[in-house]
Structures are given as C-alpha cells and as structure tokens.
C-alpha positions in Angstrom: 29.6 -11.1 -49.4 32.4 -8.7 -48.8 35.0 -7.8 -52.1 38.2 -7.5 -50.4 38.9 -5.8 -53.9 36.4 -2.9 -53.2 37.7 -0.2 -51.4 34.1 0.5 -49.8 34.2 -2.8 -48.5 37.5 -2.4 -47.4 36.2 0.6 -45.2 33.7 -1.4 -43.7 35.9 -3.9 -42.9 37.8 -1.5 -41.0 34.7 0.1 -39.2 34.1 -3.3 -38.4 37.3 -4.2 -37.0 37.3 -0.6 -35.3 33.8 -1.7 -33.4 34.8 -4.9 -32.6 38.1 -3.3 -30.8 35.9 -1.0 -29.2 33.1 -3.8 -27.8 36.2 -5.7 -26.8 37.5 -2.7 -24.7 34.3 -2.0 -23.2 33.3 -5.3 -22.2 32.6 -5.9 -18.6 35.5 -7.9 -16.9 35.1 -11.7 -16.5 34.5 -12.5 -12.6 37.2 -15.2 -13.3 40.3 -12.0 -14.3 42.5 -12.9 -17.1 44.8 -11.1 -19.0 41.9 -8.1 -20.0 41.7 -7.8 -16.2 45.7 -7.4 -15.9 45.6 -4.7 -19.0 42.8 -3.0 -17.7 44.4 -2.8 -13.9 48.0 -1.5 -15.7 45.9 2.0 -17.4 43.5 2.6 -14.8 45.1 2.0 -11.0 47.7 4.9 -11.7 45.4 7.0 -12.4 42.8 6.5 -10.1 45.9 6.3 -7.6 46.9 10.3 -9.0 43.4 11.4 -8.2 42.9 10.0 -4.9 46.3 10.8 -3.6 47.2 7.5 -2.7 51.4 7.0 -2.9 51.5 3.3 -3.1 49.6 -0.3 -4.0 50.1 -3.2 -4.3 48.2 -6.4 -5.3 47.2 -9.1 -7.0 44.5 -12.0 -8.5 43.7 -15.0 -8.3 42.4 -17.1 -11.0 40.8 -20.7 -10.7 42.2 -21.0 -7.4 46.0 -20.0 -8.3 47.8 -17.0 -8.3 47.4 -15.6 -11.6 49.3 -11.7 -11.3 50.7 -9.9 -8.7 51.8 -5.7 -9.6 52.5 -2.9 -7.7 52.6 0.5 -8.2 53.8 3.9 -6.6 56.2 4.3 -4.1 56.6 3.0 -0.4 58.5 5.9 0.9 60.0 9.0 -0.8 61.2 7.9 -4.4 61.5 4.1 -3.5 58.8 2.1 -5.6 57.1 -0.4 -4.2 57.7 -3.8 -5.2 56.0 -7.3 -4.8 58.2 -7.6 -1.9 57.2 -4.4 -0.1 55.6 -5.0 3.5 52.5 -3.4 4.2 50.5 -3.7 7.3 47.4 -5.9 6.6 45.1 -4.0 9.2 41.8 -6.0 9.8 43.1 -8.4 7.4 44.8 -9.9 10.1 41.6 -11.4 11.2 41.4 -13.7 8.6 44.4 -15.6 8.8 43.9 -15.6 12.4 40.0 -17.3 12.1 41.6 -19.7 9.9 44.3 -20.9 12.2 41.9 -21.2 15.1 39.5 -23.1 12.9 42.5 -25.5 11.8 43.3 -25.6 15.6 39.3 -26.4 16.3 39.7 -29.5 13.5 42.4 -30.8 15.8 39.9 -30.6 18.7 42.1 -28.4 20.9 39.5 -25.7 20.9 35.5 -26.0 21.1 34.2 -22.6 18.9 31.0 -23.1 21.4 32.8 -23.4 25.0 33.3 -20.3 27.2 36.5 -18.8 26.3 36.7 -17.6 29.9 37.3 -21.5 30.9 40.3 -21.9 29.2 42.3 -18.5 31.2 43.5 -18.6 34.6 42.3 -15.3 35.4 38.6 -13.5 34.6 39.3 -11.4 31.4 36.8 -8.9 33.2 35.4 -8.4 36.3 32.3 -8.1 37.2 30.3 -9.5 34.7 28.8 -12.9 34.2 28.3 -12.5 30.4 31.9 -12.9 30.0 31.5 -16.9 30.5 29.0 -17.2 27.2 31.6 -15.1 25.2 32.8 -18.4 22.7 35.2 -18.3 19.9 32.1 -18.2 17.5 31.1 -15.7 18.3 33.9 -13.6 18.7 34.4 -14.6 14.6 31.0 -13.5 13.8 31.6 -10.4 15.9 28.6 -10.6 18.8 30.5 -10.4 21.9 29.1 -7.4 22.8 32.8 -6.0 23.5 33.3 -2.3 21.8 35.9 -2.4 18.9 38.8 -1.4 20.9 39.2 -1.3 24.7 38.5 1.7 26.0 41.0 3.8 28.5 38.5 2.7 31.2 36.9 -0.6 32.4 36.3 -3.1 29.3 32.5 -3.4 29.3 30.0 -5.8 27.5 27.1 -3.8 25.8 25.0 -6.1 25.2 24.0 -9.4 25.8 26.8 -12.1 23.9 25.3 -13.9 20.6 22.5 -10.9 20.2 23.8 -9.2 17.0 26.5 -8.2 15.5 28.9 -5.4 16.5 32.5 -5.2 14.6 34.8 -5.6 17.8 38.3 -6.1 17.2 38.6 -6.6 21.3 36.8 -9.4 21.0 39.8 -11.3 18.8 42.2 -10.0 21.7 40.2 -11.9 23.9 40.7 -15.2 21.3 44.4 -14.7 21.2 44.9 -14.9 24.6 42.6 -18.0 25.0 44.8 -19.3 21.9 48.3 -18.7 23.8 47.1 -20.6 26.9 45.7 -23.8 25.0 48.7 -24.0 22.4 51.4 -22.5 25.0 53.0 -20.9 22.1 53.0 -17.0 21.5 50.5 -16.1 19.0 53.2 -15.6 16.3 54.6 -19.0 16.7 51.0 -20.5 17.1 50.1 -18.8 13.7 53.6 -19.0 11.9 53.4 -23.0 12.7 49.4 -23.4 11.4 49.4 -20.7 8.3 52.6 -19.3 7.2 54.8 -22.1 6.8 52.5 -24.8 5.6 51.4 -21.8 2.9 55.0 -20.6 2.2 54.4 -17.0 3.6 57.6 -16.4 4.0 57.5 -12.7 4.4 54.6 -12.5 6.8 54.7 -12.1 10.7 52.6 -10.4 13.4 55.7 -9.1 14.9 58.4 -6.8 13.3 60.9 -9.0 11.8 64.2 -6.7 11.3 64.5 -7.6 7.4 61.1 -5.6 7.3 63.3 -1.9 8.0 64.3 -2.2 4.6 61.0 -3.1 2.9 58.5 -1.9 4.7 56.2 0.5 3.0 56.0 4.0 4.7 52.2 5.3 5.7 50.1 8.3 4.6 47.8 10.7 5.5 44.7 12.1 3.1 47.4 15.1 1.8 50.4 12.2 1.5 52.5 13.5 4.4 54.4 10.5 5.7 53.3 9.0 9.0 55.6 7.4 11.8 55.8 3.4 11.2 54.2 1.3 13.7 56.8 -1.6 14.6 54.8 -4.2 16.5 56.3 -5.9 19.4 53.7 -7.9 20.7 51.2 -9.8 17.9 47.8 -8.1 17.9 45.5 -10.9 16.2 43.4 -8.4 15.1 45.9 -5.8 13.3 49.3 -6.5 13.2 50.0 -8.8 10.3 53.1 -7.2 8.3 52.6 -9.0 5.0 53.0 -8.6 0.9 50.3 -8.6 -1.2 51.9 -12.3 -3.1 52.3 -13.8 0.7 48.7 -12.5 0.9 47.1 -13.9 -1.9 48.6 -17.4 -1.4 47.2 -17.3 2.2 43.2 -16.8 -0.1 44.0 -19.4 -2.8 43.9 -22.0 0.7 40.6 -20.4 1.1 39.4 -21.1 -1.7 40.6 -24.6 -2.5 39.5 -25.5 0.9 43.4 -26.3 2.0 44.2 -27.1 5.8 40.3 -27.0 7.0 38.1 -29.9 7.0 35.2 -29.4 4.7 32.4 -28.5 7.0 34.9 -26.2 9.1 35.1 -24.2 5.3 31.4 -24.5 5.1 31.0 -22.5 8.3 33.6 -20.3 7.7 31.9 -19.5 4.3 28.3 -19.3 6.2 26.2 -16.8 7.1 26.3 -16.8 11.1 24.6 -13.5 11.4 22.9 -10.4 9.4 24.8 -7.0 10.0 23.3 -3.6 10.8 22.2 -1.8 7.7 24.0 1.5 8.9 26.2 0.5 11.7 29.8 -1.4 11.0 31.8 -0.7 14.7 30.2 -0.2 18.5 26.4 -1.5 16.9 25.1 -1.2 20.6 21.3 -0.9 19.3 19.2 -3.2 17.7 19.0 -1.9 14.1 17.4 -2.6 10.3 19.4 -5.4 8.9 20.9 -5.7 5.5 19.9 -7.6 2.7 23.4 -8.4 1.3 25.8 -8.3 4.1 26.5 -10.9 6.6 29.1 -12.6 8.7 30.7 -15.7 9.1 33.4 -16.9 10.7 36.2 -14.2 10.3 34.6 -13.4 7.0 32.1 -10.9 5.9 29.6 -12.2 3.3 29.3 -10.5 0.3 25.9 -11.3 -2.3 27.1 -10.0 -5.7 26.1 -10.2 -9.6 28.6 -12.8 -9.9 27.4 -15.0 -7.3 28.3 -15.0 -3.3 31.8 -13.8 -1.8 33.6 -13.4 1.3 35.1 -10.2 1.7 37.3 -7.9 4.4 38.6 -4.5 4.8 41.7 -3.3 6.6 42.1 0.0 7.8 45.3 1.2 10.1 44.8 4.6 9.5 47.9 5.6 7.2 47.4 1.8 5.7 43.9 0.7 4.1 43.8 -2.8 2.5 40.6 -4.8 1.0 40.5 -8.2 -0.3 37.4 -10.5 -1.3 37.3 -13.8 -3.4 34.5 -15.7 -5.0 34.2 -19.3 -3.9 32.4 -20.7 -6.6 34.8 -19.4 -9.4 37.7 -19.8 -7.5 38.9 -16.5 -8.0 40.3 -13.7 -6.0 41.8 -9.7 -5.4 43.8 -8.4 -2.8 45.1 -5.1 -2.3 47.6 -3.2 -0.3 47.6 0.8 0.0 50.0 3.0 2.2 47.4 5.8 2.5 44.7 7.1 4.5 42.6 7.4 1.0 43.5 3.8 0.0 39.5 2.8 0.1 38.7 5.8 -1.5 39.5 3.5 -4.6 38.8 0.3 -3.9 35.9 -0.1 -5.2 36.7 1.1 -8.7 40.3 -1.1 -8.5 38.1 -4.2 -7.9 34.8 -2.8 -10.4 38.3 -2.9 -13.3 39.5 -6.1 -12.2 36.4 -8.4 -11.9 33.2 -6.3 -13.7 31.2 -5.8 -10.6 29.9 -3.9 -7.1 31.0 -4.3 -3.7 27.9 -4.0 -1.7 30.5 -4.7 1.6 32.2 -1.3 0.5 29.0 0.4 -0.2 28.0 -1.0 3.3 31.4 0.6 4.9 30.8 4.1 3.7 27.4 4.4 6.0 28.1 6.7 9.1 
C-alpha cells in the first residue's frame, strides 16, 4: 500500500501519473477517432503541413456513422485561411459520388450495370471498334474498359479487351456520363444534384462552377507553393469536377456507410471486390501484370485490407489539388481530406496514420511508378 503521507511515495505517485500520461499519449489511435484523434490531428497536421509545403487542408471524421469533427487549417489563397466552408476541387473524388448516383439510378431500374453502354447513345462513342458494345457501366466502375485514363489528342482507342483487368481510366466515366445524360435527359449536374446532393444536404457542392464559389474557393499550388490559375468548370466532368467542402464531403461517406439511398445488395457490390489491381501499375495498365494482395476494386471504390479490418478508399489528384478519403464499413468510421497543393499526398498517409492508428496499403500502392 501507498502512504500518501510519505514523500517517497508521493514521488512514485507522480512517476506513476507521469507514465501513465505518457502511455496515454503514445497509444495508437482508436480505428473508431474520438477526441485523442481530434487532439492529436490539432499538433501534428500543421506541422507535417510546414514540412511538406502544403498551404492549405481541410477535413474531417466520421465516427459511428456521423460526422464527429470537421477543421481546417492554412490558408486558401494569400493570407485568407481556410475555413469549413472553403471549396476545394475533389479530383478523383468525384467518382464516388458519381458511382453512387448511378447505382441509386440502377435500383430504380433505369440503367442495367451489365448492358452495353453503347445501346443507350444515338451515336457510336468510337469508331471502328466492336469492343465498344461490351463496354457496361460495371465495368467502367471497376475500371476494365480498356480506355486509357484520359483521351488522348488522337483517336480514343481500346487497349485491351473490355472486362480483362483493371486499368484506372477516368475516360471510361466520360463515357458513363454521357450514357447517364441520355437515359435521365437531365445534365449530369442536375441528374447528380437531384440523386446525391439534395437528398444528403450538400449544399455547397456542384460539378459546375456556381458563382458563390469566387469567394470561397481555395486557390491551387505547386510543389514550391506558387499559386496556380483556378480551373472554373463549365461543363460537369464526372470524373473530376466536383467543387465541394470537406463537411459537404463527409456527409456524402456517412450515406456510405449507413447504407443510405442504395438497396442493400447494391452496397454489397459497391463494397465488393470486382477485380484485383496491378501490383505496380495504377493508370494506362495495358499489360497483364503481378496482382496485389491488398488492393482491389469495386464499384467506384478501391478496396483497402487494413489492421483494422477492410476499407474502401480513393485518391484525388488535380495537379495543384490532391484529396484522399477512406472509411471503414464495419466500424462505421471515416476521414476525408482536402489539400490545395501539388504535395498534398505527400502527407496523407501520416494525417490518416494520426487520426485512425494504422497504414494505407492503397497509398503505399499509389507511390509505385
């Protein structure tokens, strides 16, 4: 027993105390974040935001499938600080929010994922080429069209035969989008604005520049922080031109992971695996390759296999804007985060390592050649 009348003892309770502290502070953080997460984020991102050279950030958590804190840090442009209302461009994220409309739009049975996409246009989306009629919106989720990422300055090719393997393609949700347009005659916009952001209160989120946004937009940068010209998309680009907050974000992944708006087997595929991905190849995967053992894709998703348990995961990268986000279904929980710099990934990994305790194989899978 301990004399709190003995001055040794008194010591020891202090060098208890003292180690306690310390285990406390050490401790890995909870895959589910709470407030140590929030503490933790608040020392560290500033820093690791200093060395990297990255200007501005934004994001937020998500605990037991609600939005649990949302901070930003930095500046958007000059002096002016971002805020949780700053607009950042999304990137890749884009694709997400896009999958999940067309999957709410597949529950309504306006659009088979496994019929030719070619059948529901007027005109041939390429010449020449038979493949395009086994193109489907499957597998343009799951990224095994075949298309390149981006359309080249000549003829849009296919490289390899649709449904083979995976091969990033951002083209290949072009392609979606327009199918989209002509089965819902709305512009893509509308079509998304009516199936995601309204029934999710994104009320700051658009795929085309909304005028408010001049004001609030957050500026891009390169690797040595000079300011880049802001893109202002006129037409929506399903595949990278979500404007959006990091809060408008993170509500859009709490529907995720309660399962809102889909049908429960339409979740289930979203959630999995429809292919393996190269080991060493992310964009333009032309060649059969090794496969990894903790990567995969689903539909709009990547696949993540973690020490806390399976996630679905993305990446956004605009150049001057980098973005990452990933949630774990089984807990519930959930990160999203906005950068306004060409470095922004450069930290992602440790941002996310802070908040949750663990490895992103996905960003250890992005930083092959």
């Amino acid at each position: 027993m301990i004399s709190l009348t003995s001055g040794r003892s008194l010591t020891a309770l202090g060098t208890m105390a003292l180690i306690v502290s310390m285990l406390v502070a050490w401790s890995p953080a909870s895959p589910v974040p709470g407030p140590a997460s929030a503490r933790a984020l608040e020392r560290t991102v500033p820093e690791l935001m200093r060395k990297n050279n990255v200007p501005g950030l934004s994001l937020a958590l998500i605990r037991n499938g609600r939005i649990y804190w949302v901070k930003s840090f930095g500046v958007k442009d000059g002096d002016a600080p971002v805020t949780n209302d700053t607009i950042f461009e999304a990137a890749s994220l884009s694709k997400v929010v896009f999958a999940y409309a067309v999957l709410k739009l597949a529950d309504q049975g306006k659009i088979d994922l496994d019929a030719p996409l070619q059948d529901y246009l007027d005109a041939p989306y390429i010449e020449g080429d038979p493949r395009i009629n086994k193109i489907t919106a499957r597998l343009v989720l799951s990224h095994r069209t075949g298309f390149p990422n981006w359309r080249p300055k000549e003829r849009l090719t296919i490289h390899f035969e649709p449904g083979d393997h995976f091969s990033y393609s951002g083209e290949g949700f072009v392609f979606l989008g327009k199918a989209v347009e002509r089965i819902t005659g709305q512009s893509l916009n509308e079509f998304i604005q009516q199936m995601v952001f309204t029934p999710l209160g994104m009320t700051s989120s658009s795929y085309v520049w909304r005028q408010e946004y001049d004001a609030r937009t957050a500026i891009g940068h390169d690797k040595d922080r000079k300011a880049q010209n802001k893109w202002k998309p006129k037409e929506a680009n399903p595949a990278s031109s979500l404007q959006t907050t990091a809060l408008d974000y993170a509500r859009f992944m709490t529907a995720l992971l309660d399962g809102k708006g889909l049908n429960p087997d339409t979740l289930k595929q979203m959630e999995t695996p429809q292919t393996a991905v190269p080991q060493n190849c992310t964009v333009n995967c032309f060649d059969v390759a090794p496969l990894s053992t903790s990567i995969s894709w689903g539909l709009g998703l990547g696949l993540e296999k973690t020490s806390a348990g399976p996630a679905f995961w993305h990446w956004g990268d605009n150049g001057s804007f980098k973005a990452y986000m990933v949630g774990l279904p089984e807990q519930k929980s959930g990160f999203v985060m906005f950068t306004n710099s060409e470095n922004g990934l450069s930290i992602a990994d440790a941002v996310v390592k802070t908040a949750f305790g663990f490895d992103q194989p996905g960003l250890q899978w992005l930083r092959h050649p």
